[in-house]
Backbone as numpy.savetxt, mean C-alpha at the origin, in Angstrom:
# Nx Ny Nz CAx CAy CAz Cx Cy Cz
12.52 5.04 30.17 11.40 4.60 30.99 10.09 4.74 30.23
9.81 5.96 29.79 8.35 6.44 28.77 8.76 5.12 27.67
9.69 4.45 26.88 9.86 4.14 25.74 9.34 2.50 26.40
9.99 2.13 27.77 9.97 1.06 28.12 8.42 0.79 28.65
7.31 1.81 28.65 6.52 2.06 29.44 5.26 1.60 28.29
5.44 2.09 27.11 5.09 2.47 25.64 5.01 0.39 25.43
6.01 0.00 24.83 6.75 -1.32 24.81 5.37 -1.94 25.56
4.83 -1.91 26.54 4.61 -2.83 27.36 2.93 -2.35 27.20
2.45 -1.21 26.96 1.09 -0.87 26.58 0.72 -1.62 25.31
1.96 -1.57 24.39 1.31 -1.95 23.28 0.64 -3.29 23.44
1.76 -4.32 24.06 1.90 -5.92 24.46 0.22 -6.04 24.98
0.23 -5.03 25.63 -1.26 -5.44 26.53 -2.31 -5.38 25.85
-2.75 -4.24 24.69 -3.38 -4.06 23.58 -3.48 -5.05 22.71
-2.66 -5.88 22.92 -1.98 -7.14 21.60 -3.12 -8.25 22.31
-2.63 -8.34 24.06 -2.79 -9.36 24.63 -4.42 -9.45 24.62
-4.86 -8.26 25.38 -6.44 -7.78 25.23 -7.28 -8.20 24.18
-6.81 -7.77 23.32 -7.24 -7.88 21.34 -7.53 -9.06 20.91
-6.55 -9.65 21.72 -5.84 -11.23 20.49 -7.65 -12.24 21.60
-7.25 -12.12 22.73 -8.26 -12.51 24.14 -9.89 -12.71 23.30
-9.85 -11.43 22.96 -11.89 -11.08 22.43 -11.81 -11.62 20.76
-10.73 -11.39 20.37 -11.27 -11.62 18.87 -11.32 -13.22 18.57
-10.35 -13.85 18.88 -9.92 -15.69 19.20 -11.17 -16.11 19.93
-12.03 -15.52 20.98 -13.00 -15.79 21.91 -14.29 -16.09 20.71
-14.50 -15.51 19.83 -15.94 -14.65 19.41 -15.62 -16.03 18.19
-17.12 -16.35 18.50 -17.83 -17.28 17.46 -17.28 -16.71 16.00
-17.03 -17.63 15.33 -16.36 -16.88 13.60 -17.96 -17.70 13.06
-18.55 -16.64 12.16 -19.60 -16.81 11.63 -18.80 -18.14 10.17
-19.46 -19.49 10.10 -18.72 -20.19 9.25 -19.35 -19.43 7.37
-20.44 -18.93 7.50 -20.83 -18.27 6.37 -19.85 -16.83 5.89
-19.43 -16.33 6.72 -18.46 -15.58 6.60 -17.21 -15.83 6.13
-16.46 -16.80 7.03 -14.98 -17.06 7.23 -14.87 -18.03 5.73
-16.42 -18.63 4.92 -16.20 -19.45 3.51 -16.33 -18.29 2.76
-17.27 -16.61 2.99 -17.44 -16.03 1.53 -16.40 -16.12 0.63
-14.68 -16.00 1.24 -13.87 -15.67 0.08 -13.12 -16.87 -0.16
-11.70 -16.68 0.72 -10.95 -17.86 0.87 -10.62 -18.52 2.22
-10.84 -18.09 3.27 -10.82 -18.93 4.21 -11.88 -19.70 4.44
-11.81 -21.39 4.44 -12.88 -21.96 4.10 -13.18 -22.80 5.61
-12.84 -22.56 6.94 -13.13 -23.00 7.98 -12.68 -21.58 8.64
-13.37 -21.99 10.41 -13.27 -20.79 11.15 -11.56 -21.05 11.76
-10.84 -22.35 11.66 -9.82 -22.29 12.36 -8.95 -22.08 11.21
-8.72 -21.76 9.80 -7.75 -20.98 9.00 -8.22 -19.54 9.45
-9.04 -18.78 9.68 -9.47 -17.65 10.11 -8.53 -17.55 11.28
-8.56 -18.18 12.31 -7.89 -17.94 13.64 -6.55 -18.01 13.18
-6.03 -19.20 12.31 -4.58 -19.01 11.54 -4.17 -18.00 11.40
-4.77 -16.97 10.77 -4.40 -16.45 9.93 -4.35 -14.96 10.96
-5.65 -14.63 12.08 -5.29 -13.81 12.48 -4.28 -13.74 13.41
-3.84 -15.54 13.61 -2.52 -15.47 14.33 -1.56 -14.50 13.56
-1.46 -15.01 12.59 -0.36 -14.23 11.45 -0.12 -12.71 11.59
-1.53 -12.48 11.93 -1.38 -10.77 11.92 -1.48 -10.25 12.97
-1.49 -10.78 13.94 -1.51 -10.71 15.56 0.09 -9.89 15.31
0.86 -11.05 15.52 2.36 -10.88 14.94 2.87 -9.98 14.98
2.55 -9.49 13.66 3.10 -8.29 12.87 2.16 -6.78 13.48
1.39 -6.78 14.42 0.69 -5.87 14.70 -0.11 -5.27 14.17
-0.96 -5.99 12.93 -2.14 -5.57 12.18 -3.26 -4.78 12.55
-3.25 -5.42 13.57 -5.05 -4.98 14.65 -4.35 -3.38 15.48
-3.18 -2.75 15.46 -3.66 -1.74 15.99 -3.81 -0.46 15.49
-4.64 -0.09 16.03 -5.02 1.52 15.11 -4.95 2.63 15.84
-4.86 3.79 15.54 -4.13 4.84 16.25 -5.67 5.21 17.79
-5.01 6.53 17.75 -5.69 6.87 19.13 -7.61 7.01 18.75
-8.42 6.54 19.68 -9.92 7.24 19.84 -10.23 8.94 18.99
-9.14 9.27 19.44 -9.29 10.57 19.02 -8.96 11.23 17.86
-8.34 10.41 16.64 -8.21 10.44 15.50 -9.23 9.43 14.51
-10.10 8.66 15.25 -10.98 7.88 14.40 -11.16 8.77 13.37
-11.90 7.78 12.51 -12.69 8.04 11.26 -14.05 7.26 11.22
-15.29 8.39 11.14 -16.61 7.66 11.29 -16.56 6.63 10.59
-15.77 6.72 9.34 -16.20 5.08 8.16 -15.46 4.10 8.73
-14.57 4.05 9.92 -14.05 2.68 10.49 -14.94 2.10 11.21
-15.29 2.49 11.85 -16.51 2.23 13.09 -16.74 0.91 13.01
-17.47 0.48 11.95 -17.99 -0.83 11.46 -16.44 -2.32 12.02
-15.46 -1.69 11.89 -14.15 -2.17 11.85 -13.50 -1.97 13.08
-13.92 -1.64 13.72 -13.08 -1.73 15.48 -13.66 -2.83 16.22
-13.08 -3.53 16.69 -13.46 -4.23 17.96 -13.48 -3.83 19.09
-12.41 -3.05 19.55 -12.96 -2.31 21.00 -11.47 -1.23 20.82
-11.68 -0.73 22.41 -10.79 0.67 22.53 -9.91 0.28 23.97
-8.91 0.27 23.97 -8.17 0.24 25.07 -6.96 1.12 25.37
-7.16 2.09 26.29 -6.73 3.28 26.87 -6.82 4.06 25.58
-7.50 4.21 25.42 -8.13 5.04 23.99 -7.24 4.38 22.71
-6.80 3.49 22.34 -6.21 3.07 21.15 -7.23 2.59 20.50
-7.84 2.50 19.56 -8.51 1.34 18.79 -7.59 0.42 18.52
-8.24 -1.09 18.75 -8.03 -1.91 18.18 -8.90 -2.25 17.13
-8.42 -3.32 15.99 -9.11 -3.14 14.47 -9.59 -5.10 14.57
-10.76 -4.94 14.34 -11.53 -6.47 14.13 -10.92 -7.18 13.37
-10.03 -8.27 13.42 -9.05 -8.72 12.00 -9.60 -9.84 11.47
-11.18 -10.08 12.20 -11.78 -11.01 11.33 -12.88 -10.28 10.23
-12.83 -9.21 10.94 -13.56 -8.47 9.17 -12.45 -7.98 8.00
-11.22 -7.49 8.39 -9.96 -7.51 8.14 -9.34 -8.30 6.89
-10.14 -9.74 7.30 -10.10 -11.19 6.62 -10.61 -10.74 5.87
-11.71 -10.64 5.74 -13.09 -10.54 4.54 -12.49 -9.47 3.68
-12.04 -8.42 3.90 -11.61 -7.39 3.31 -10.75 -7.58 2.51
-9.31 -8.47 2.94 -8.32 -9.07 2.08 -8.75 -9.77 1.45
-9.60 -10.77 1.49 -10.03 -11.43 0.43 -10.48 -11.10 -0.59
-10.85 -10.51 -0.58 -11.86 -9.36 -1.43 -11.12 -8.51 -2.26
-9.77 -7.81 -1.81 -9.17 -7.37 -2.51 -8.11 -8.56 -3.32
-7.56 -9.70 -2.68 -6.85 -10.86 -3.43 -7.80 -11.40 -4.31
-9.20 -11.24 -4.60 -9.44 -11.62 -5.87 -10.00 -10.75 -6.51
-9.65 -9.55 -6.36 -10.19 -8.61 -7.37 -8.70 -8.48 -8.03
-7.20 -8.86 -6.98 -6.24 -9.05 -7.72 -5.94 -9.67 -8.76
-6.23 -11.36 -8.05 -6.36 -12.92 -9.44 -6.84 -12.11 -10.54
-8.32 -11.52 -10.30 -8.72 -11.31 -11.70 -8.16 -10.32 -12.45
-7.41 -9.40 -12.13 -6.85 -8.45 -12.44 -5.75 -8.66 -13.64
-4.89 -10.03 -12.74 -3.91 -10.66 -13.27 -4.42 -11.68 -14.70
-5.50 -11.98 -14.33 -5.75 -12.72 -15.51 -6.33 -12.21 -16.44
-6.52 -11.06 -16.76 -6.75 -9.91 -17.63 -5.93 -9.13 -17.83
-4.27 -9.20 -17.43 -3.01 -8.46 -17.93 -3.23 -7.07 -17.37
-4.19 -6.80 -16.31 -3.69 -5.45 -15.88 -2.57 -4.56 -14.97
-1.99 -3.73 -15.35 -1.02 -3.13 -14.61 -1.77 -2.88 -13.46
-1.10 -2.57 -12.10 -0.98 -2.08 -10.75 0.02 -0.95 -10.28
0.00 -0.02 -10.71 0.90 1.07 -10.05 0.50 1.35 -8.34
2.10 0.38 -7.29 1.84 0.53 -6.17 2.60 1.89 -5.41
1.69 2.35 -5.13 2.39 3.86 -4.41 2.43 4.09 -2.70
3.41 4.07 -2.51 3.88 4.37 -0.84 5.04 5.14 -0.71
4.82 6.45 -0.20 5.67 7.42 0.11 5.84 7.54 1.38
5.55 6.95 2.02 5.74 6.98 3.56 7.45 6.61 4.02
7.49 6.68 4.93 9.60 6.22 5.16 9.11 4.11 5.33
8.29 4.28 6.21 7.73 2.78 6.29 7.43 1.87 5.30
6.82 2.69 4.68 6.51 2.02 2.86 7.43 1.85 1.91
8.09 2.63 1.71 8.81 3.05 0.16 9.80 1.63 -0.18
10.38 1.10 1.09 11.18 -0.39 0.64 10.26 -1.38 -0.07
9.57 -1.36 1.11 8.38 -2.45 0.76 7.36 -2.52 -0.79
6.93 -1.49 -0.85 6.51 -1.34 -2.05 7.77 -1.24 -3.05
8.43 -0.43 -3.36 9.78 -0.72 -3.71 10.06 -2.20 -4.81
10.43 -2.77 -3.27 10.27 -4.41 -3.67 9.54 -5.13 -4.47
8.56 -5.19 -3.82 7.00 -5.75 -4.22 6.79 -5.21 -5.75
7.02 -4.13 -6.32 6.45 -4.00 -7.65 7.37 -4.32 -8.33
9.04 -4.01 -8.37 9.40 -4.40 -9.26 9.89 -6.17 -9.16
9.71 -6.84 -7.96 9.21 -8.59 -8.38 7.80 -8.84 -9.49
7.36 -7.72 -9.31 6.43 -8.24 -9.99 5.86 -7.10 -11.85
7.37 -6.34 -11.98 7.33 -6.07 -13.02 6.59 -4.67 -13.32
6.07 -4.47 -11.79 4.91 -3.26 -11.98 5.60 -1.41 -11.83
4.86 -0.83 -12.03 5.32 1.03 -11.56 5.24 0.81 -10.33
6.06 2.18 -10.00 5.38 2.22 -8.22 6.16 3.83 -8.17
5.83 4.16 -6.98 6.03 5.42 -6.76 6.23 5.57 -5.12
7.36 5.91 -4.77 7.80 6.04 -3.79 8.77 7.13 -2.97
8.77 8.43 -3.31 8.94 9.70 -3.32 7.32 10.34 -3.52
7.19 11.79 -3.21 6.15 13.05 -3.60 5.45 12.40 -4.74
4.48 11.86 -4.45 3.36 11.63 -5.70 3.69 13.09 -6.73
3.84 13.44 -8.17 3.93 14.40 -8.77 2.43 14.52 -9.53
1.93 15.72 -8.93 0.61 16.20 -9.96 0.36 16.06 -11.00
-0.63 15.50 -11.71 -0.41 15.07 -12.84 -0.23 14.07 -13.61
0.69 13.24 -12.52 0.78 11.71 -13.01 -0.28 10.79 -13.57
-1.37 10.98 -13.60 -2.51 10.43 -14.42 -2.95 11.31 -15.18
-3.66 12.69 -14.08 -4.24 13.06 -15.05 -3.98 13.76 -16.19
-2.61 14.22 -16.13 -1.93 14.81 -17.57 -0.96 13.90 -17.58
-0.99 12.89 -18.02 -0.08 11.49 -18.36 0.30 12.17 -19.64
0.27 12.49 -20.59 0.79 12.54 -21.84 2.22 13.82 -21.45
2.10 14.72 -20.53 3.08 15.14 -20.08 4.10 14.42 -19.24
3.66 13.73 -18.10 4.60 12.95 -17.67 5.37 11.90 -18.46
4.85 11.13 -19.56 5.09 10.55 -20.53 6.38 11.05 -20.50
6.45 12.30 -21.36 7.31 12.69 -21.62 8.71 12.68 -21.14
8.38 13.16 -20.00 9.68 12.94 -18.55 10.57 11.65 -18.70
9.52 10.60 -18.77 9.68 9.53 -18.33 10.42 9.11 -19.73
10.15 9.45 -20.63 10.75 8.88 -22.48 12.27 9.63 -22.18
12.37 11.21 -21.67 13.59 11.93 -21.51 14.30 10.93 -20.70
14.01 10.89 -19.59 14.85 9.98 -18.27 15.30 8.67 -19.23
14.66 7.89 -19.96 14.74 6.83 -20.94 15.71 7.19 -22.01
15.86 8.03 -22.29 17.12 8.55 -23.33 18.08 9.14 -22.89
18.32 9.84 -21.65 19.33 10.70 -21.54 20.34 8.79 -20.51
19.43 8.47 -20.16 20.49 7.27 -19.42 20.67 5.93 -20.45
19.79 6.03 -21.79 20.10 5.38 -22.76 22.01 5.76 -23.44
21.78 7.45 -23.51 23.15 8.17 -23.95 24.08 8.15 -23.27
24.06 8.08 -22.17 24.70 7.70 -20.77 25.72 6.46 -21.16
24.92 5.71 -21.13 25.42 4.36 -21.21 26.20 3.92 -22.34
25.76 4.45 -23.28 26.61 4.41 -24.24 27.47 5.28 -24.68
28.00 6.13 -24.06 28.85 7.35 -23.83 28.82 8.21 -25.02
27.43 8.63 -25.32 27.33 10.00 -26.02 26.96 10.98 -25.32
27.56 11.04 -24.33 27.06 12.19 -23.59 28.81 13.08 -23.42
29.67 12.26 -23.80 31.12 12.20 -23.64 31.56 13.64 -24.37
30.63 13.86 -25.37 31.07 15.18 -26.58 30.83 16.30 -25.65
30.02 16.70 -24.58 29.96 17.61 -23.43 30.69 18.16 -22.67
31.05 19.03 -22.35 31.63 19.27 -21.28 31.96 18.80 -19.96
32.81 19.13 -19.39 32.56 18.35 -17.28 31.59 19.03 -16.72
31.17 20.41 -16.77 30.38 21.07 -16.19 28.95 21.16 -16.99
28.63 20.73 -18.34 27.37 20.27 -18.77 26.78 18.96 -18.55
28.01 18.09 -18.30 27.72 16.94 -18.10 27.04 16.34 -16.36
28.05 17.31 -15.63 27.67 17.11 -14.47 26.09 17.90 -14.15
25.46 18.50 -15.00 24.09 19.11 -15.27 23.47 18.49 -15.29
23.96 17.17 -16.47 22.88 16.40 -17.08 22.78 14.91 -16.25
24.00 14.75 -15.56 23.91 13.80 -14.59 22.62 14.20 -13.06
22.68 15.30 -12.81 21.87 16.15 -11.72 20.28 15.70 -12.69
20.21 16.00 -13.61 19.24 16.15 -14.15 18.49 14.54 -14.50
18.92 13.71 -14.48 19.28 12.67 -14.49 18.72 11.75 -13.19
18.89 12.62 -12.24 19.32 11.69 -10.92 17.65 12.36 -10.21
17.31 13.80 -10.60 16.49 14.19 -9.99 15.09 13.53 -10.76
15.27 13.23 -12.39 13.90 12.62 -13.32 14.14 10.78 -12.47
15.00 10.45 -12.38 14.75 9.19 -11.40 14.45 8.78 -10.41
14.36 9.90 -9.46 13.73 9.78 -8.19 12.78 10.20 -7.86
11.83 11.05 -9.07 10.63 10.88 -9.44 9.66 10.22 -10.21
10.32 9.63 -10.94 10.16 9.19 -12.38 10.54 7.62 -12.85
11.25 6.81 -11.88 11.91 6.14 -12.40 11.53 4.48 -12.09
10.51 4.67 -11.00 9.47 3.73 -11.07 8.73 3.52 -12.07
8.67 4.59 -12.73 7.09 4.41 -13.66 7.85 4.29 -15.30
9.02 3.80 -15.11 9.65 3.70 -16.69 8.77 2.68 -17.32
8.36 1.50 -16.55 7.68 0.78 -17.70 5.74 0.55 -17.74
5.56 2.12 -17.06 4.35 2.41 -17.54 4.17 3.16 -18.90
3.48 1.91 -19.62 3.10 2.85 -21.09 1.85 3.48 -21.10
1.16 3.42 -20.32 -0.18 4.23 -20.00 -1.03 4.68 -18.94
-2.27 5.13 -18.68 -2.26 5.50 -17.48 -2.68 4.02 -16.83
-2.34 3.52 -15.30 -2.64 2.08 -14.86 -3.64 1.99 -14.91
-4.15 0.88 -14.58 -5.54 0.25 -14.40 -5.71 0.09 -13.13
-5.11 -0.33 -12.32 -5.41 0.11 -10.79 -3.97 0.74 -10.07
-4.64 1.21 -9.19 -3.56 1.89 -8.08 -3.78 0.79 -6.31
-2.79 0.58 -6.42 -2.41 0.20 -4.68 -1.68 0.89 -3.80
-2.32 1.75 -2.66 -1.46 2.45 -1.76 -1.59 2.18 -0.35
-0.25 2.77 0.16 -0.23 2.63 1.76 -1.02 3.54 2.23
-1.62 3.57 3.06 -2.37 4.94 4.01 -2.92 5.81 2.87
-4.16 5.77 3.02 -5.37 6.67 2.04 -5.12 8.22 2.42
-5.09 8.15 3.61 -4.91 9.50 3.76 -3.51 10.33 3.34
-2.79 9.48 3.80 -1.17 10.48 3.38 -0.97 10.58 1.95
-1.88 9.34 1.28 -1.30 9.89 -0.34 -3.04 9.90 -1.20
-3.75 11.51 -0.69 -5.07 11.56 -0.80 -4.86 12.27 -2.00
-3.63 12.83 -2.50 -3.45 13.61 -4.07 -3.49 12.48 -5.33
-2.76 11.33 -4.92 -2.55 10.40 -5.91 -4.61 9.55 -5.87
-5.08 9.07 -5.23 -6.25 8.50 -5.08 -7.50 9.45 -5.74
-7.04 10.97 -5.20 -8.26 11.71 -6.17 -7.68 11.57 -7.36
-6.41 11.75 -8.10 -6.46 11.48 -9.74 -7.26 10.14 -10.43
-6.91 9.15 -9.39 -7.28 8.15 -9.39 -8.54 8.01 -9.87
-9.34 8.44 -9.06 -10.61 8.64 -8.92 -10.87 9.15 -10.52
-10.78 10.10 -10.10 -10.84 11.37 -11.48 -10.73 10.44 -12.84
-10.16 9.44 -13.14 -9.55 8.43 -13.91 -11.06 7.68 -14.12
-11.26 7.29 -12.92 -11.80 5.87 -12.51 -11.00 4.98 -12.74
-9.84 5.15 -12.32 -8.49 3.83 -11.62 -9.68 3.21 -10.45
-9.32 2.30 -10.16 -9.94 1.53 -9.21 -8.89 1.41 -7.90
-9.24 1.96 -6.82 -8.06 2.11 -5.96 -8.21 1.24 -4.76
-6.98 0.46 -4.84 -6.89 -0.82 -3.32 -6.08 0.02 -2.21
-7.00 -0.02 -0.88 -5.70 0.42 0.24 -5.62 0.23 1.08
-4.00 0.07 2.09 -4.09 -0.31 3.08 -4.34 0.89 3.92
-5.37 0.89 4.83 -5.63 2.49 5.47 -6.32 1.99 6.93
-5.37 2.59 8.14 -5.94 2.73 8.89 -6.75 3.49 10.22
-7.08 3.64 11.41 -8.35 4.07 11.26 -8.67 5.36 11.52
-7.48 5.97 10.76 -7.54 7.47 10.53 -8.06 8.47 9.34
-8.62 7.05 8.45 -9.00 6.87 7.01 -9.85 6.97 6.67
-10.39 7.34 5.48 -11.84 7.79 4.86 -12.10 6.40 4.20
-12.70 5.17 4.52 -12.39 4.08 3.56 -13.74 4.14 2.42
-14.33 5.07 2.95 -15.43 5.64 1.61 -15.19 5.78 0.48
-13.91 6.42 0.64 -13.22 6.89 -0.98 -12.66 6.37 -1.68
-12.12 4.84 -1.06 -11.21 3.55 -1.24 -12.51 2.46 -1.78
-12.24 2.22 -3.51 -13.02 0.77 -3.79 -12.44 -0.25 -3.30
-11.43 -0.86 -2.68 -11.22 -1.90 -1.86 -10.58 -1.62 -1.18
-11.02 -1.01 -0.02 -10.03 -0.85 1.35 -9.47 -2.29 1.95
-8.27 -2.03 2.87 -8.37 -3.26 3.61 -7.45 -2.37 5.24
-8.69 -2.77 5.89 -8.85 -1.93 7.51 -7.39 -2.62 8.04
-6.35 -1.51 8.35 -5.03 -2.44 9.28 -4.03 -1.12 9.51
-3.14 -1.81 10.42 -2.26 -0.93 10.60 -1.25 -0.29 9.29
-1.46 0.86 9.25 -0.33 1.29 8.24 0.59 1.98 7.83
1.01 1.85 9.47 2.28 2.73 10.08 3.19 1.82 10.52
3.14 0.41 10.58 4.27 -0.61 10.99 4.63 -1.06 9.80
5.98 -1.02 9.92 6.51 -2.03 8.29 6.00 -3.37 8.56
6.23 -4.10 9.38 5.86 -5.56 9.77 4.57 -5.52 9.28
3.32 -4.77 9.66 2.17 -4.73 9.09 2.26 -4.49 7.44
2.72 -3.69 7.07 2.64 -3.02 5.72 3.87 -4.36 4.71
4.23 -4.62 5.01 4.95 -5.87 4.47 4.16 -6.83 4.69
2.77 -7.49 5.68 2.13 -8.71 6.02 1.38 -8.21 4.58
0.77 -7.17 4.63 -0.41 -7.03 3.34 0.22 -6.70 1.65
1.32 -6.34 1.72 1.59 -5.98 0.63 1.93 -7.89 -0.12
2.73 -8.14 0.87 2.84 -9.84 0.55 2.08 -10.54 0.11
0.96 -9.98 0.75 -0.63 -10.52 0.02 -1.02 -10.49 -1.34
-0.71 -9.15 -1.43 -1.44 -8.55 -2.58 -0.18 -9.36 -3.66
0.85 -9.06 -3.76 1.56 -9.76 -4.53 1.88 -11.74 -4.75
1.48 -12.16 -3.67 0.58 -13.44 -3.65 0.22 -13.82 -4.85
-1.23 -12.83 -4.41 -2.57 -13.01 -5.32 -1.94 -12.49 -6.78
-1.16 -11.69 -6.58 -1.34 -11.21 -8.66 -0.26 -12.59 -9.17
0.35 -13.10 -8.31 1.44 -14.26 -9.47 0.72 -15.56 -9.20
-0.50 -15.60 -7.86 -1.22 -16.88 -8.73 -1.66 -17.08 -9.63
């Protein structure tokens, strides 16, 4: 009953949302800054994310002062998220992508969340990139010449593997080095074909992976994220305001972003 009760709040939040934002004049100077070049691809598009549940954001009572700008209204204390500034935001990050791409830079995409980890998953290696999807490990940038390392071991011990020099071992050293093996890959094994530290980082939710974004920082990686409005988007050089606790959501934007880097 609570689950069936839940189900039917959300719908109304959807219904409410979709009502005021579809209603409201789309500024045409706006809806041209990036790539939507009329106000009715704008409405397209927030059809699209209507959908997938983009626009909702957690409770009133977990805001974050830097969303503010980014809510459209509150219903039974949920925020809902403006998905025509939303627009502007993605855009903004899809061509800081293009250009990214046309300058050969890597993207290490990181989502450790249970929601994320397929999705990103996916998404980087179609497109050839690191990603990280387990415990961000300390260090991973900013002492890169150590992780390096890991990552060259994991690269040789499944090089020996494969070609069965590992065979001169024992069963019980071997089954060590298989453990050993299995644990440098499920930390490590995204980032085999990073040869240096990235040039940008893309993550799910700013806040849940706030260890990986300060190295970032610390770097001056340039960091894209999907974060919502439980999020510091202060700390994020290209935020993009949305839900980022629904896979349906977190698959609408990641799609994006990988879009933009193979145009």
């Amino acid at each position: 009953m609570r689950y069936r009760s839940k189900i039917i709040a959300l719908q109304s939040y959807s219904i409410f949302a979709k009502i005021l934002c579809m209603t409201q004049k789309i500024d045409p100077n706006t809806s041209s800054k990036y790539n939507r070049t009329t106000s009715g691809e704008c409405n397209q598009t927030i059809e699209k994310m209507f959908q997938v549940g983009t626009h909702l954001g957690y409770s009133q009572t977990r805001r974050h002062p830097s969303v503010i700008p980014y809510i459209l209204t509150t219903k039974n204390k949920t925020d809902i998220i403006n998905l025509e500034k939303t627009i502007l935001l993605l855009d903004k990050v899809t061509q800081f992508v293009k250009k990214a791409r046309e300058e050969g830079k890597q993207i290490i995409f990181v989502g450790t969340k249970p929601e994320a980890k397929m999705v990103i998953k996916n998404a980087a290696i179609e497109l050839g990139m690191p990603y990280v999807i387990e415990r961000w490990i300390g260090g991973s940038i900013t002492n890169w010449s150590e992780i390096k390392k890991r990552i060259e071991k994991l690269i040789d011990l499944k090089d020996k593997k494969q070609k069965g020099e590992l065979e001169k071992y024992t069963k019980k050293e071997r089954l060590m080095i298989d453990r050993e093996i299995d644990k440098l890959e499920k930390y490590f094994g995204g980032m085999v074909n990073m040869k240096k530290v990235p040039d940008i980082m893309f993550v799910i939710d700013s806040k849940h992976e706030a260890i990986a974004i300060k190295e970032a920082k610390r770097n001056r990686v340039p960091v894209i994220s999907l974060s919502s409005t439980d999020c510091n988007i202060r700390e994020i050089d290209y935020p993009i305001v949305g839900n980022d606790n629904a896979r349906s959501s977190i698959q609408y934007f990641v799609d994006e972003i990988a879009k933009a880097y193979k145009m």
